[in-house]
PDB file of the backbone (N, CA, C, O) and the ligand in Angstrom, with CONECT records:
HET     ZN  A 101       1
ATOM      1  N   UNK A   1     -33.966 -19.471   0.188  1.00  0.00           N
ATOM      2  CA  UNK A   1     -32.942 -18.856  -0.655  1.00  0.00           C
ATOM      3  C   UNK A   1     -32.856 -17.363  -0.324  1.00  0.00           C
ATOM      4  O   UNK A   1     -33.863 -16.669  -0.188  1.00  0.00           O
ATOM      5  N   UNK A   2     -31.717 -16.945  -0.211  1.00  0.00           N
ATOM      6  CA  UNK A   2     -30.967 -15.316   0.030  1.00  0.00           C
ATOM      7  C   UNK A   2     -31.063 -14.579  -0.875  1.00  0.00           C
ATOM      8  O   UNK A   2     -29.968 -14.623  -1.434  1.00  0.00           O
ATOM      9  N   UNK A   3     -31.919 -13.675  -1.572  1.00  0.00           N
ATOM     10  CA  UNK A   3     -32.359 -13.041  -1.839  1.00  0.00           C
ATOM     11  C   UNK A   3     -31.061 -11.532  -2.115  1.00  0.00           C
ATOM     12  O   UNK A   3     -30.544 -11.182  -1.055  1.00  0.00           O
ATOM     13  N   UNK A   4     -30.631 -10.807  -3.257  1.00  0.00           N
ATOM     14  CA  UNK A   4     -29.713  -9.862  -2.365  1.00  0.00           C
ATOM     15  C   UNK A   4     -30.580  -8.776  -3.913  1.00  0.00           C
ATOM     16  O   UNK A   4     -30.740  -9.279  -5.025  1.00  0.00           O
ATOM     17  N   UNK A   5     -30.913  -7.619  -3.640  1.00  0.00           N
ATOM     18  CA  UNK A   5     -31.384  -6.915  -4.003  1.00  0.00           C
ATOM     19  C   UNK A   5     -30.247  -5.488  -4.821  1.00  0.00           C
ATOM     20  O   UNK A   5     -30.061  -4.352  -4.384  1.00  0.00           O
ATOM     21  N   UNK A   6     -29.543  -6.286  -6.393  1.00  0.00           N
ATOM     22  CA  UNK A   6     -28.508  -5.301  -6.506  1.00  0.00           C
ATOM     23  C   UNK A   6     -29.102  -4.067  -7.122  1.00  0.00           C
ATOM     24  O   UNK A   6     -30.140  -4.070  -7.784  1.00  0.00           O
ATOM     25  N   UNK A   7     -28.159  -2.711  -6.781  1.00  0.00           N
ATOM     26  CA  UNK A   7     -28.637  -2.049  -6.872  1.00  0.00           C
ATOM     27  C   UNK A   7     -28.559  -1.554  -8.373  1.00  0.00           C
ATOM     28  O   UNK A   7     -28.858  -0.415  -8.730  1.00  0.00           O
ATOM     29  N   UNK A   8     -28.047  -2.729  -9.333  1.00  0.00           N
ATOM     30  CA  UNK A   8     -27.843  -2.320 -10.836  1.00  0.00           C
ATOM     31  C   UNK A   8     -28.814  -3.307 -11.859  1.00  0.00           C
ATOM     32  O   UNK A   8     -29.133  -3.219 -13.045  1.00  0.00           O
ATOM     33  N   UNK A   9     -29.135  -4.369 -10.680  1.00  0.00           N
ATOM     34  CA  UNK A   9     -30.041  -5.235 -11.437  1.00  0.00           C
ATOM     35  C   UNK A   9     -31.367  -6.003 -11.090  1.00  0.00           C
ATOM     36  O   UNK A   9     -32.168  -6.580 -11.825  1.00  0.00           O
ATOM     37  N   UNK A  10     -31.328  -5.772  -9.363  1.00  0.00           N
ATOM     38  CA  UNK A  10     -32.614  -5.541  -8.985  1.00  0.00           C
ATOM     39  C   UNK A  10     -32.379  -7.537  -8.375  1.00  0.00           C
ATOM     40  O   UNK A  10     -31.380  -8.174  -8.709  1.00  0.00           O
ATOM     41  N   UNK A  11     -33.479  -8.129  -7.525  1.00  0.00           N
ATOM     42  CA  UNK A  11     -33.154  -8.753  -6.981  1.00  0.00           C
ATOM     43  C   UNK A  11     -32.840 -10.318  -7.684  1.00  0.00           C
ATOM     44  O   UNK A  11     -33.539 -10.840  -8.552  1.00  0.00           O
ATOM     45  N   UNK A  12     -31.651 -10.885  -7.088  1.00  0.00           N
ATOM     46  CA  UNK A  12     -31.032 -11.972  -7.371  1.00  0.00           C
ATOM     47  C   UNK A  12     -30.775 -12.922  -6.497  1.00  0.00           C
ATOM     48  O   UNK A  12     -30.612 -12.622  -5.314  1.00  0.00           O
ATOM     49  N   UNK A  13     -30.713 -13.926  -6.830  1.00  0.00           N
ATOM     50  CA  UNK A  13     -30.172 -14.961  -6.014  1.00  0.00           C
ATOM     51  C   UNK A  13     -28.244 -14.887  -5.442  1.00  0.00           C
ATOM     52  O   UNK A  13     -27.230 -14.843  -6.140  1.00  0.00           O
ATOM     53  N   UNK A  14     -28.395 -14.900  -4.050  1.00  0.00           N
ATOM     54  CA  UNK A  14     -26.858 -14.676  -3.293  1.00  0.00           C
ATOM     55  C   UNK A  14     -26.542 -15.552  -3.886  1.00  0.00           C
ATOM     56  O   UNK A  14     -25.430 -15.142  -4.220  1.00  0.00           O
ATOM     57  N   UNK A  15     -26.658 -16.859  -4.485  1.00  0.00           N
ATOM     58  CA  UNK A  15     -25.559 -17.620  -5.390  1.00  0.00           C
ATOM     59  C   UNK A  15     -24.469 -16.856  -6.929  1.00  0.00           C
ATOM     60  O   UNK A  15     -23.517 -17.100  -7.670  1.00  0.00           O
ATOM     61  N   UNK A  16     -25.527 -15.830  -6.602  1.00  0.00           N
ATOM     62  CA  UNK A  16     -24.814 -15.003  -8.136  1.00  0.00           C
ATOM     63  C   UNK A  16     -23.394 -13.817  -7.616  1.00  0.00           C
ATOM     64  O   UNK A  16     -22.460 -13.306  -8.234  1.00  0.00           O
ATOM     65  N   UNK A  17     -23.932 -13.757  -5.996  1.00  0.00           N
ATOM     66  CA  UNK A  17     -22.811 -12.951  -5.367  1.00  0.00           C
ATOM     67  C   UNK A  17     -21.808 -13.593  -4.613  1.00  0.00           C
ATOM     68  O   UNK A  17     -21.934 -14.765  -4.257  1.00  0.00           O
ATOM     69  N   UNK A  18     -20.647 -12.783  -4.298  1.00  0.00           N
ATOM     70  CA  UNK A  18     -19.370 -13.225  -3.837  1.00  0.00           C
ATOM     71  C   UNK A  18     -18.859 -12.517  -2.683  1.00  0.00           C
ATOM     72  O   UNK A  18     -18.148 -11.579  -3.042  1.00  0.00           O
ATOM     73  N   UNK A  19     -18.973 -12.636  -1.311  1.00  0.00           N
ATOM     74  CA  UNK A  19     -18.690 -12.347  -0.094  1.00  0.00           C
ATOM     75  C   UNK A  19     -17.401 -11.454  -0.002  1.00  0.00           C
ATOM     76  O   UNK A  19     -16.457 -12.221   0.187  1.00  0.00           O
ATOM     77  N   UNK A  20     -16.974 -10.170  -0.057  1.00  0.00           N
ATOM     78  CA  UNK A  20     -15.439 -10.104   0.202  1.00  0.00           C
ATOM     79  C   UNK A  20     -15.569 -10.189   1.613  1.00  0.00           C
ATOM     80  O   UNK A  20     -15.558 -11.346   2.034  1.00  0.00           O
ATOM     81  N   UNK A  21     -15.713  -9.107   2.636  1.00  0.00           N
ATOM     82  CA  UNK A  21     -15.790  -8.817   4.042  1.00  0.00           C
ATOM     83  C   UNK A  21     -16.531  -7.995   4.950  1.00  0.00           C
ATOM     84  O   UNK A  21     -17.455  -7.324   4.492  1.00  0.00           O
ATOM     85  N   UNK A  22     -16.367  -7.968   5.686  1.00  0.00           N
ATOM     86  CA  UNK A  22     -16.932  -6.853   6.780  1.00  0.00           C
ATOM     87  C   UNK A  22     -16.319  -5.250   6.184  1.00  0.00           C
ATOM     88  O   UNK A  22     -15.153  -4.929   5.955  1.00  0.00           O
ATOM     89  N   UNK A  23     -17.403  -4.550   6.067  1.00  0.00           N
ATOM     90  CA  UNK A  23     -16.693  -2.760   5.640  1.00  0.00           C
ATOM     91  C   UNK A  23     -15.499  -2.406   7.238  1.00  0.00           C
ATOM     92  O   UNK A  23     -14.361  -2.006   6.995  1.00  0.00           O
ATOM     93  N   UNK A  24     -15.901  -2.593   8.601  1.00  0.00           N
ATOM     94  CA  UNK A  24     -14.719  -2.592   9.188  1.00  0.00           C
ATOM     95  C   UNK A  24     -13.874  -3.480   9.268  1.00  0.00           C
ATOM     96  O   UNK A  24     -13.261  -3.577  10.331  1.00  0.00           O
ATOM     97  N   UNK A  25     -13.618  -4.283   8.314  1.00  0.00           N
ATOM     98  CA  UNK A  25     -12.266  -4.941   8.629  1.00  0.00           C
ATOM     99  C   UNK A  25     -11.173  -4.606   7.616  1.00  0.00           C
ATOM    100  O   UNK A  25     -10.070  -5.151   7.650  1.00  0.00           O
ATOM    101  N   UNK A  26     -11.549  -3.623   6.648  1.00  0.00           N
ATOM    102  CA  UNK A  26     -10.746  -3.163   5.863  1.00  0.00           C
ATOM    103  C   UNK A  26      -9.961  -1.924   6.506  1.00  0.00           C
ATOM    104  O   UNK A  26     -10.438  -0.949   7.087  1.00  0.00           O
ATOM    105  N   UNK A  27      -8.441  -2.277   6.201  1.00  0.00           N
ATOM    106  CA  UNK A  27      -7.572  -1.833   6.797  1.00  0.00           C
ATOM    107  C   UNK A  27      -7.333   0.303   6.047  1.00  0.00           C
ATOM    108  O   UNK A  27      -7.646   0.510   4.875  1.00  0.00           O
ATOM    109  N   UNK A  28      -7.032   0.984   6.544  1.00  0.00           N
ATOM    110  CA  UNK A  28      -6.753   2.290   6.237  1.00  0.00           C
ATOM    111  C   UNK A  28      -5.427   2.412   5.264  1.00  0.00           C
ATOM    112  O   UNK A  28      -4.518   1.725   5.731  1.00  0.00           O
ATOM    113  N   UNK A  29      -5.033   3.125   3.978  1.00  0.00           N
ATOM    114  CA  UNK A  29      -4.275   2.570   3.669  1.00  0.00           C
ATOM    115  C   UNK A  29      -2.982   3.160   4.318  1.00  0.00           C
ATOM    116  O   UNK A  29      -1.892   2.662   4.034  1.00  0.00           O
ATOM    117  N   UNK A  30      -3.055   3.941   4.962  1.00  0.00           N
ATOM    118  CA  UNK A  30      -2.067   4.621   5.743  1.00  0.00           C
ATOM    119  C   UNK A  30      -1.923   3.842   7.081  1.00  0.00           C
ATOM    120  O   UNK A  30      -1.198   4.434   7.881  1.00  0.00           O
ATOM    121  N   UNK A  31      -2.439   2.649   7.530  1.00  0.00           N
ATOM    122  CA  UNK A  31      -2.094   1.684   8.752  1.00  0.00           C
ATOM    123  C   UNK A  31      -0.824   1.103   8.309  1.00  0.00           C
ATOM    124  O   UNK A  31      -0.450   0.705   7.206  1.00  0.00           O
ATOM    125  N   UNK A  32      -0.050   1.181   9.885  1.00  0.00           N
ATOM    126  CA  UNK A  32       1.160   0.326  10.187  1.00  0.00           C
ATOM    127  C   UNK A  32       0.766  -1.112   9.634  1.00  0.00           C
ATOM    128  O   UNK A  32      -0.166  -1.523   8.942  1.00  0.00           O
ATOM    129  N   UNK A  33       1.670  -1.596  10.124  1.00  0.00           N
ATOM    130  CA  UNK A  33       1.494  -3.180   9.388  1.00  0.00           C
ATOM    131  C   UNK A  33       0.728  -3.792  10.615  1.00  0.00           C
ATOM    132  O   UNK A  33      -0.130  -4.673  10.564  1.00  0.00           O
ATOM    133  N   UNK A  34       1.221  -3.133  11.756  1.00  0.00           N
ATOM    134  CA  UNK A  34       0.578  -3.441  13.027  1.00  0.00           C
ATOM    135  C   UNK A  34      -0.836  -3.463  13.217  1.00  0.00           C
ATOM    136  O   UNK A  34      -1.589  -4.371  13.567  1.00  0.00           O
ATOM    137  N   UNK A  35      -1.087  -1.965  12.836  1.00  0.00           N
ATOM    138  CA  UNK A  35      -2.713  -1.780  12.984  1.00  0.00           C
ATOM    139  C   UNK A  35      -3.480  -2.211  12.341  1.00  0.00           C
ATOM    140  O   UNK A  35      -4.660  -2.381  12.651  1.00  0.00           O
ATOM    141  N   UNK A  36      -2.588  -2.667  10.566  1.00  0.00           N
ATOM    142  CA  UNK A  36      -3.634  -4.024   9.563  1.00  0.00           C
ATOM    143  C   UNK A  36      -3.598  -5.112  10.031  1.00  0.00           C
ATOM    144  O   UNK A  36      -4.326  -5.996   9.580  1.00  0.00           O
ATOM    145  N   UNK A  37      -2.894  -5.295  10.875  1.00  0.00           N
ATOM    146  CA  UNK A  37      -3.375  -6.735  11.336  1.00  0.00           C
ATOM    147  C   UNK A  37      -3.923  -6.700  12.364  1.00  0.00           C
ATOM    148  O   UNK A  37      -3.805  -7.719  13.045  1.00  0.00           O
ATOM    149  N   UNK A  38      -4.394  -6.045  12.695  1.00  0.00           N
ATOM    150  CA  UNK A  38      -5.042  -5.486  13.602  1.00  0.00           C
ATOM    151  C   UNK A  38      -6.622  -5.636  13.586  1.00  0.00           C
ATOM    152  O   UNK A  38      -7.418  -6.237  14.308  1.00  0.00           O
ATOM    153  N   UNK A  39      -6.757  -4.722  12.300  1.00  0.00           N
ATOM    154  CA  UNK A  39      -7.728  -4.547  11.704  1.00  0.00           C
ATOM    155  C   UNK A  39      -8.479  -5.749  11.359  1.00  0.00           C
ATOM    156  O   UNK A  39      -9.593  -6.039  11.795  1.00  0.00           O
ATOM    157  N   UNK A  40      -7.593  -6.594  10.333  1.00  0.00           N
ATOM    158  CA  UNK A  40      -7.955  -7.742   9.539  1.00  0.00           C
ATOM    159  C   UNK A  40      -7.972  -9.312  10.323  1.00  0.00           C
ATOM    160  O   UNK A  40      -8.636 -10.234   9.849  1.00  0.00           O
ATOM    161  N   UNK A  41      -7.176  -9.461  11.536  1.00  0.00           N
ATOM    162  CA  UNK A  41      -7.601 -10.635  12.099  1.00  0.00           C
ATOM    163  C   UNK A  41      -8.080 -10.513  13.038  1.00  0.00           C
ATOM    164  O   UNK A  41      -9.042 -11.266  13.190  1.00  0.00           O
ATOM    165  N   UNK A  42      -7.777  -9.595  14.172  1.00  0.00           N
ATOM    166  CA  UNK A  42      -8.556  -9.989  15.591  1.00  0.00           C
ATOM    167  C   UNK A  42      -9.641  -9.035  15.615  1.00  0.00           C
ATOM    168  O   UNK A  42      -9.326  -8.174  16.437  1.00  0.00           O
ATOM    169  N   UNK A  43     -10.912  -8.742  15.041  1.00  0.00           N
ATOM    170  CA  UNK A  43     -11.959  -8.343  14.791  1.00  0.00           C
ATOM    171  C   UNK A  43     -13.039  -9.035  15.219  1.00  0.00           C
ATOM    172  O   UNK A  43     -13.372 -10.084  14.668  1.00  0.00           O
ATOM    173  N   UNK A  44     -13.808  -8.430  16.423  1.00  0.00           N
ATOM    174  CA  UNK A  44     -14.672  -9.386  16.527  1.00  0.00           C
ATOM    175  C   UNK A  44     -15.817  -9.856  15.926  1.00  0.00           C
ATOM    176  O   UNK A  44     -15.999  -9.151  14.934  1.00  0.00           O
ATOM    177  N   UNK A  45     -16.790 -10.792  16.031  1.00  0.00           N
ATOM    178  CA  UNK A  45     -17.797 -11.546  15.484  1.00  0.00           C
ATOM    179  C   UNK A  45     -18.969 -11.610  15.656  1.00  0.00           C
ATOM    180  O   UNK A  45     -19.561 -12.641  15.337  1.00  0.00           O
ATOM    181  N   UNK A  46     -19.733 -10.386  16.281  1.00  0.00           N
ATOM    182  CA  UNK A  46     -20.787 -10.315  16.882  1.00  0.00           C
ATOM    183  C   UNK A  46     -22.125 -10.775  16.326  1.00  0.00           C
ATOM    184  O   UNK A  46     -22.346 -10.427  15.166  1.00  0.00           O
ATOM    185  N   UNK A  47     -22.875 -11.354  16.822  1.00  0.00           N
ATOM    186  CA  UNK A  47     -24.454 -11.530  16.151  1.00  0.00           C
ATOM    187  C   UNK A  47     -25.135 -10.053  16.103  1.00  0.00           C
ATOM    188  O   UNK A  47     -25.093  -9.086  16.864  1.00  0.00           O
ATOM    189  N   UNK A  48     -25.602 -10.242  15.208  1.00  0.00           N
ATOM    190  CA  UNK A  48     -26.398  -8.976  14.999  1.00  0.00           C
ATOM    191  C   UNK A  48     -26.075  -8.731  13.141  1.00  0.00           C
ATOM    192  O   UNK A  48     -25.718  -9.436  12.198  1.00  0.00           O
ATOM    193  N   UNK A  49     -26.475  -7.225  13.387  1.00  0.00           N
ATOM    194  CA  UNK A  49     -26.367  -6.524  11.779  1.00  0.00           C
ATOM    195  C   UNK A  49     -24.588  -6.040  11.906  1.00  0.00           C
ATOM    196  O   UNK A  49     -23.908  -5.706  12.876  1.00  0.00           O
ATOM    197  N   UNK A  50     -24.230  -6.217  10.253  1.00  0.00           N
ATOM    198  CA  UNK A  50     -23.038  -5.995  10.250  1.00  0.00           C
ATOM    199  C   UNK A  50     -23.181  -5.131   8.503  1.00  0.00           C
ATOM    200  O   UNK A  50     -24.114  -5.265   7.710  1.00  0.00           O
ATOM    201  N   UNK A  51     -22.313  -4.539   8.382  1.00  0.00           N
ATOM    202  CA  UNK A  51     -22.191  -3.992   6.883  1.00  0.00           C
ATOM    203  C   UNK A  51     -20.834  -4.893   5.725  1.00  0.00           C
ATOM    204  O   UNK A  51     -19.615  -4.854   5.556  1.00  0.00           O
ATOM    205  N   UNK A  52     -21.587  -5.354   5.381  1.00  0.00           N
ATOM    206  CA  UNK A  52     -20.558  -6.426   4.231  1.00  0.00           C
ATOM    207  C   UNK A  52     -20.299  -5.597   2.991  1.00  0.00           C
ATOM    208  O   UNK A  52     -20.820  -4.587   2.517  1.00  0.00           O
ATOM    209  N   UNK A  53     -19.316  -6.381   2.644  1.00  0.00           N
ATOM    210  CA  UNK A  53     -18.862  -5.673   0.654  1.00  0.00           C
ATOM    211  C   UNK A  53     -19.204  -6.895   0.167  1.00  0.00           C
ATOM    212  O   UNK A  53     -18.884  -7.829   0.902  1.00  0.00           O
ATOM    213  N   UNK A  54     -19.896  -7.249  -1.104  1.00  0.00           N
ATOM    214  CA  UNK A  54     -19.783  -8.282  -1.579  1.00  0.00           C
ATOM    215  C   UNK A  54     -19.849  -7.646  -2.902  1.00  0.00           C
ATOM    216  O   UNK A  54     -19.733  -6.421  -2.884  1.00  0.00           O
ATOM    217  N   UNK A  55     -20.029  -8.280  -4.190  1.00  0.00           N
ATOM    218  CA  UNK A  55     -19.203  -8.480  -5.367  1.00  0.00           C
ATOM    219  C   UNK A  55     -20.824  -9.470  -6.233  1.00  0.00           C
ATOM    220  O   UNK A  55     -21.344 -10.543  -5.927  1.00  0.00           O
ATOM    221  N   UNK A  56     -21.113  -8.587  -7.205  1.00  0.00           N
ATOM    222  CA  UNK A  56     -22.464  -9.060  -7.554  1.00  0.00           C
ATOM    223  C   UNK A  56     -20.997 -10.242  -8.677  1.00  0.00           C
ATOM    224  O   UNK A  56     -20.975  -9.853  -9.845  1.00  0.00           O
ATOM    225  N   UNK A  57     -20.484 -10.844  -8.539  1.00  0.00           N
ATOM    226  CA  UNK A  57     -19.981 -11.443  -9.690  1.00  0.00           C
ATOM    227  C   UNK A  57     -20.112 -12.127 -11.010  1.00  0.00           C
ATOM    228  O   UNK A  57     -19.448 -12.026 -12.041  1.00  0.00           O
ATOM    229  N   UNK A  58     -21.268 -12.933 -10.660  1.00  0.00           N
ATOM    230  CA  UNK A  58     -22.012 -13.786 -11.798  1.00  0.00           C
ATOM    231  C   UNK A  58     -23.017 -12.788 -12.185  1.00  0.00           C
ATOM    232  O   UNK A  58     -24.083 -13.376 -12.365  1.00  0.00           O
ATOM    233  N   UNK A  59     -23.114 -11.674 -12.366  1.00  0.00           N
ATOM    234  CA  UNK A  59     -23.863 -10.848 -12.883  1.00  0.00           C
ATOM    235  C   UNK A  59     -23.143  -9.389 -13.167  1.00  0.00           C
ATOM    236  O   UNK A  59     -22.175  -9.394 -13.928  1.00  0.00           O
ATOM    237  N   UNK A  60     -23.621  -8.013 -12.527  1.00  0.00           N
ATOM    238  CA  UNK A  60     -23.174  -6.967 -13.116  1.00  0.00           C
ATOM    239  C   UNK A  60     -21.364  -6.726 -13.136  1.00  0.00           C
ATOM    240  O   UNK A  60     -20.663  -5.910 -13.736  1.00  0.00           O
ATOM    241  N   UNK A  61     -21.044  -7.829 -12.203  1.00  0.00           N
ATOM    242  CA  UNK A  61     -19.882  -7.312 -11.501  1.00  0.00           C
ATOM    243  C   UNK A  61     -19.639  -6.655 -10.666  1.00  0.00           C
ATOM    244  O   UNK A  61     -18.755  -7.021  -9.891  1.00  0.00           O
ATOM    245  N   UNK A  62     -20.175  -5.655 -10.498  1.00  0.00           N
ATOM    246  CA  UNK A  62     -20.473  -4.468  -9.389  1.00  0.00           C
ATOM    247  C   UNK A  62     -20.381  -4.840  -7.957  1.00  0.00           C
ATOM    248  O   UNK A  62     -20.834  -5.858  -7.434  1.00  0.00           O
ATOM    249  N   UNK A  63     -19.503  -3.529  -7.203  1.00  0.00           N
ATOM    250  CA  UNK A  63     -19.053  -4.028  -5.707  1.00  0.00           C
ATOM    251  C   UNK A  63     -20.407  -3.410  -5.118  1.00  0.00           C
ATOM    252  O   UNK A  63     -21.146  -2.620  -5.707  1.00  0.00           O
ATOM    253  N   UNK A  64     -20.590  -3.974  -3.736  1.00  0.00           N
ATOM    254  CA  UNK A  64     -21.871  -3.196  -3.222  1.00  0.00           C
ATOM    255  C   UNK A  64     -21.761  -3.632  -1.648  1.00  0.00           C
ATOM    256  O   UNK A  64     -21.298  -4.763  -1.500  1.00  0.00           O
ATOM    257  N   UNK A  65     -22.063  -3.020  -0.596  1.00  0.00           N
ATOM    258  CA  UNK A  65     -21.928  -3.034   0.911  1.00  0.00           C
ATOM    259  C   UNK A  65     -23.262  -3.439   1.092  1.00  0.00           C
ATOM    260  O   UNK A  65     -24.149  -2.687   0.688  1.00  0.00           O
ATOM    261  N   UNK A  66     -23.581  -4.614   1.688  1.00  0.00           N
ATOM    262  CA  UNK A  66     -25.036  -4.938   2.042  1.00  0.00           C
ATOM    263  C   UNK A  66     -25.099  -4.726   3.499  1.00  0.00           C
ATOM    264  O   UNK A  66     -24.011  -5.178   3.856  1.00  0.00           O
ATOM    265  N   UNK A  67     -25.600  -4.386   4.377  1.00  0.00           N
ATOM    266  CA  UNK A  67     -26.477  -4.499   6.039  1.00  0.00           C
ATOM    267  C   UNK A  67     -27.090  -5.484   5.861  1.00  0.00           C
ATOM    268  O   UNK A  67     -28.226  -5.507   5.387  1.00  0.00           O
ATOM    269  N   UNK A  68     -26.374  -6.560   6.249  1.00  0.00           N
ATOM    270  CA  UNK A  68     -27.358  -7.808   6.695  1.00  0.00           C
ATOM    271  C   UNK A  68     -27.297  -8.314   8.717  1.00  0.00           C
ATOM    272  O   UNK A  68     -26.472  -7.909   9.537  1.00  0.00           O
ATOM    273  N   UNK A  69     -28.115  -8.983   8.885  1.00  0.00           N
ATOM    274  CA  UNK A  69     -28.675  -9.647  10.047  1.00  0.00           C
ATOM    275  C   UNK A  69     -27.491 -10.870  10.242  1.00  0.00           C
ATOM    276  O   UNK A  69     -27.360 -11.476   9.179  1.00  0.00           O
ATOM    277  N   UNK A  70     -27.014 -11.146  10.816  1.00  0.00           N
ATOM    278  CA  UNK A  70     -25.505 -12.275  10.709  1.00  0.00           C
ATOM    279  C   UNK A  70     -26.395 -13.620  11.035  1.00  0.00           C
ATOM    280  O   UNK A  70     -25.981 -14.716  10.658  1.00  0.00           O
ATOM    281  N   UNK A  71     -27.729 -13.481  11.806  1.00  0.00           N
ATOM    282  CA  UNK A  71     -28.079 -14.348  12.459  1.00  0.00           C
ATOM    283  C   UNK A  71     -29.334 -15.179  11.268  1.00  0.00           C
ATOM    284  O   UNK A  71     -29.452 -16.309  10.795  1.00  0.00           O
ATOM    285  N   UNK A  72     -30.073 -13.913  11.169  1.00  0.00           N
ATOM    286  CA  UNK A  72     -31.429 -14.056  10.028  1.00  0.00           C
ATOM    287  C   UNK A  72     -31.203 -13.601   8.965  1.00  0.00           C
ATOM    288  O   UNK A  72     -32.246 -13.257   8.408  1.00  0.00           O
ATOM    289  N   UNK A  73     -30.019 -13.364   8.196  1.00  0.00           N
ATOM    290  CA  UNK A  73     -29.983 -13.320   7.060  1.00  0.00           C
ATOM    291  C   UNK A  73     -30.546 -11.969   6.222  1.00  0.00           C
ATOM    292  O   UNK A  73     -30.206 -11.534   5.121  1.00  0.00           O
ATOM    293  N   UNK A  74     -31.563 -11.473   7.205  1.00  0.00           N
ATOM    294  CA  UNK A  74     -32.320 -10.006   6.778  1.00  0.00           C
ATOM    295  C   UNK A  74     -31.231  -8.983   6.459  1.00  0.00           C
ATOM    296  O   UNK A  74     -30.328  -8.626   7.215  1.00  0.00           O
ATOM    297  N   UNK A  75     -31.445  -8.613   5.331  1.00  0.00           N
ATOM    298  CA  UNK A  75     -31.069  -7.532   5.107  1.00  0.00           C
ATOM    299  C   UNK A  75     -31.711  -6.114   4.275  1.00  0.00           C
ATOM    300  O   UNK A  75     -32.189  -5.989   3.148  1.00  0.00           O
ATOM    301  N   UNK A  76     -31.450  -5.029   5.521  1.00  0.00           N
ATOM    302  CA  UNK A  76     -32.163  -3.902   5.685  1.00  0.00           C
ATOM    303  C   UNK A  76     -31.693  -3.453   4.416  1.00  0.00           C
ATOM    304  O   UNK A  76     -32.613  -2.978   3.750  1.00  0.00           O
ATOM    305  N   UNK A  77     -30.299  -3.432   3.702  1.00  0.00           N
ATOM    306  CA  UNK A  77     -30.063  -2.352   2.692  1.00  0.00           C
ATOM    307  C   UNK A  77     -28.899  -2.489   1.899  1.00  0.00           C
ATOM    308  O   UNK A  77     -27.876  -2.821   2.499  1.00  0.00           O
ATOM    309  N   UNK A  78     -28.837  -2.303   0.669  1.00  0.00           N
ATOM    310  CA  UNK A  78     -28.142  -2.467  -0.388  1.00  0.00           C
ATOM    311  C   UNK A  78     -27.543  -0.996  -1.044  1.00  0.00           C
ATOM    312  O   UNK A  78     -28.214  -0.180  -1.675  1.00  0.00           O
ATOM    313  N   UNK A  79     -25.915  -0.887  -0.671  1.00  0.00           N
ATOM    314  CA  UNK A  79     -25.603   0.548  -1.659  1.00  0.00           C
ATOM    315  C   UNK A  79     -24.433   0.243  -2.556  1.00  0.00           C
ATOM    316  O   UNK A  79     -23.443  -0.457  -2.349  1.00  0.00           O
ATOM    317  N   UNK A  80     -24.864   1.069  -3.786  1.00  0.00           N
ATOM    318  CA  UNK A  80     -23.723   0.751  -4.625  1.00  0.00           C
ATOM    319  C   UNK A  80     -22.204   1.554  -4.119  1.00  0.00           C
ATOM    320  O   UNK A  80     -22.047   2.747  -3.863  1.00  0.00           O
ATOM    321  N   UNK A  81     -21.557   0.840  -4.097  1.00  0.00           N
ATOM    322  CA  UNK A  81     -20.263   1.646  -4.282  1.00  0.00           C
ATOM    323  C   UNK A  81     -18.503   1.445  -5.468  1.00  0.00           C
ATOM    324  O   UNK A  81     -18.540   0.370  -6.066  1.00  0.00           O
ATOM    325  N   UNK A  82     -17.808   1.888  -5.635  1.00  0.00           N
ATOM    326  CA  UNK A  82     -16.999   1.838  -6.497  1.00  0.00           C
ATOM    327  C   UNK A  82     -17.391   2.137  -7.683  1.00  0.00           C
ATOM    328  O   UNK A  82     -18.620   2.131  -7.753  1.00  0.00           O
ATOM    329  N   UNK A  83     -16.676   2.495  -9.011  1.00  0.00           N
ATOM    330  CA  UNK A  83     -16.936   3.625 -10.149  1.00  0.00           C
ATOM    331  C   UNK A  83     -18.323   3.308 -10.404  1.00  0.00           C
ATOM    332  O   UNK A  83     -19.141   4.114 -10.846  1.00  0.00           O
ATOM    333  N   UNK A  84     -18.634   1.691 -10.007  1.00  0.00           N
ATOM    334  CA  UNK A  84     -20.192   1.690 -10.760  1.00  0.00           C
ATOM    335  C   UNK A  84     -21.220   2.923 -10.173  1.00  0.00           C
ATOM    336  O   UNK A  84     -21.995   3.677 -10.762  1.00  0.00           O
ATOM    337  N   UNK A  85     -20.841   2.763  -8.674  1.00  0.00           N
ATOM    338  CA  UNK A  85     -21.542   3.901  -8.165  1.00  0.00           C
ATOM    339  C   UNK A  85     -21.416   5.313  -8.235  1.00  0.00           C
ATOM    340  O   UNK A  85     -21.961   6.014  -7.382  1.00  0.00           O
ATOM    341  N   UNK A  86     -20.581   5.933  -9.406  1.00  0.00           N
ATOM    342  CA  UNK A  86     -20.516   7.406  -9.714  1.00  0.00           C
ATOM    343  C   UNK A  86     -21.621   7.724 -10.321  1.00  0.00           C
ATOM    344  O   UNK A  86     -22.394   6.790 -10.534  1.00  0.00           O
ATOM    345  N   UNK A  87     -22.005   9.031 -10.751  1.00  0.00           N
ATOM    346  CA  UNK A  87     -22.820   9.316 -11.332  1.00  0.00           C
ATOM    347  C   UNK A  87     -22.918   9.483 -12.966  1.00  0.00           C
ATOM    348  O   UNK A  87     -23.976   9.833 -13.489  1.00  0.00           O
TER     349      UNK A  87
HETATM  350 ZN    ZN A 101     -25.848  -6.615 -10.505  1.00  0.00          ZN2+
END
């Protein structure tokens, strides 16, 4: 079991979280329509570490960018971001 360590409630089971995407595949909001699709479909898929957004949902709610391993699942690091993450 995946393990995801939020940063508002400390560690949980990834069944409680919700995948949005890759932090680069989100488009700029000032991109052509061209360069969002750009952005958002032909992106490649590499093995390795990637930086995700996911969505603690069944719990704080809270958005958060994890660094995980695509291959092993490891992940180096958990940051909050969006209003939860103001001070
Ligand atoms: Zn949480």
């Amino acid at each position: 079991m995946m393990l995801i360590n939020c940063p508002h409630c400390g560690p949980r089971a990834q069944s409680e979280f919700v995948y949005e995407r890759t932090v680069d595949s989100v488009a700029p909001a000032g991109a052509s329509n061209d360069e969002a699709m750009q952005i958002l479909f032909t992106r490649s898929n590499p093995r390795g570490v990637d930086d995700e957004i996911w969505r603690h949902t069944f719990g704080c709610r809270a958005w958060m960018v994890v660094t995980r391993h695509r291959v092993t699942n490891e992940i180096s690091q958990v940051r909050a971001v969006g209003p939860e993450a103001l001070p």
